[in-house]
N, C-alpha and C positions, 0 to 999 in steps of 0.2 A: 435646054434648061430643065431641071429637074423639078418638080414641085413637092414638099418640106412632106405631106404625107402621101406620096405617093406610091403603090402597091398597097396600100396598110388598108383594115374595113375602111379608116377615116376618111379616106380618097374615095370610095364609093358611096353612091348616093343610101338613103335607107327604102327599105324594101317592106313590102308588108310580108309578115310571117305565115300568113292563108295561101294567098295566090301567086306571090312571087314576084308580083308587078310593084312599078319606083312605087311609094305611100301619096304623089300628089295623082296619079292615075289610079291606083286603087278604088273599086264600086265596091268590096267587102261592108255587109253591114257592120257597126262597133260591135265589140263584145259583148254579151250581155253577163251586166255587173251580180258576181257570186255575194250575196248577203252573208254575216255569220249566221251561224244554225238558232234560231231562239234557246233552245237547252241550253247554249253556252254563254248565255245575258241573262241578265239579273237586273231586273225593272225598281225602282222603287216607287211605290203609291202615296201620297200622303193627299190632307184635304187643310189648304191654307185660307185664311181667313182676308179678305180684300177690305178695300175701303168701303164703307156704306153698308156691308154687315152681307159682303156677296160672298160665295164661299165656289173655291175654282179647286178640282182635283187633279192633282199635279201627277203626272209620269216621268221618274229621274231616271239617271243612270243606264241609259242607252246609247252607243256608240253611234252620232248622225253618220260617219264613214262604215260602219257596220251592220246598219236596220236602215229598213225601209222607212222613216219617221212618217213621211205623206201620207202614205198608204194607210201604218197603225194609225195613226190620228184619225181619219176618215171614219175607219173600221169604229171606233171606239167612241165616235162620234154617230157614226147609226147606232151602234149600240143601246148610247144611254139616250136617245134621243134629244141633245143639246148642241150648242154650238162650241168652240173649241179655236186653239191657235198654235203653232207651233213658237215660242220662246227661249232662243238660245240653248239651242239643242235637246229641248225639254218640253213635254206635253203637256197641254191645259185645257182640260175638259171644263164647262160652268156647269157647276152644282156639284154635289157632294155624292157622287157616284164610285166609292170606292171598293164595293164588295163588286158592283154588276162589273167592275174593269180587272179586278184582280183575278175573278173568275173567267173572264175572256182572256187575259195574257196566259193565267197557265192552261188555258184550253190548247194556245195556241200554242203551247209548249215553252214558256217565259217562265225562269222563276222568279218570286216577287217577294218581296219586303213589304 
């Protein structure tokens, strides 16, 4: 009896690309994930006005599959020294901190709006 793929890659099992071994045997650590370059993101800063007269500065227009979002938020959260949330793929620092964050993105090589 023949089976429908066999010779073809599809009749062999997959293999990891490192070591050579089937991928359910594979110890290779995962790859570690390539960021886009900041020069080539373009952040936008703005400062939105909440309910109760709180005021949250917002970071748009960054790629969640292309930026570290976690890490800038942290970052940018020592920074201004506040608390802060990550929101549908978008950053929100509290308080009205938009020069000390614009100044840290293009430090960090981000152009900003």
């Amino acid at each position: 009896m023949v089976r429908l793929f066999e010779g073809t890659p599809f009749d062999r099992p997959p293999r990891c690309d490192a070591c050579g071994e089937l991928e359910e045997e594979c110890v290779c650590p995962p790859p570690v994930k390539q960021w886009l370059a900041p020069e080539k993101q373009t952040a936008t800063v703005r400062v939105e006005k909440r309910k109760a007269g709180r005021t949250v500065t917002v970071v748009d227009g960054l790629d969640a599959d292309e930026s570290d979002l976690p890490m800038l938020l942290k970052t940018l959260k020592d920074i201004c020294g506040a608390g802060g949330s990550l929101q549908e793929n978008r950053i929100e620092v509290q308080g009205n901190h938009p020069t000390a964050i614009v100044e840290h993105l293009q430090w960090m090589g981000y152009r900003t709006r």
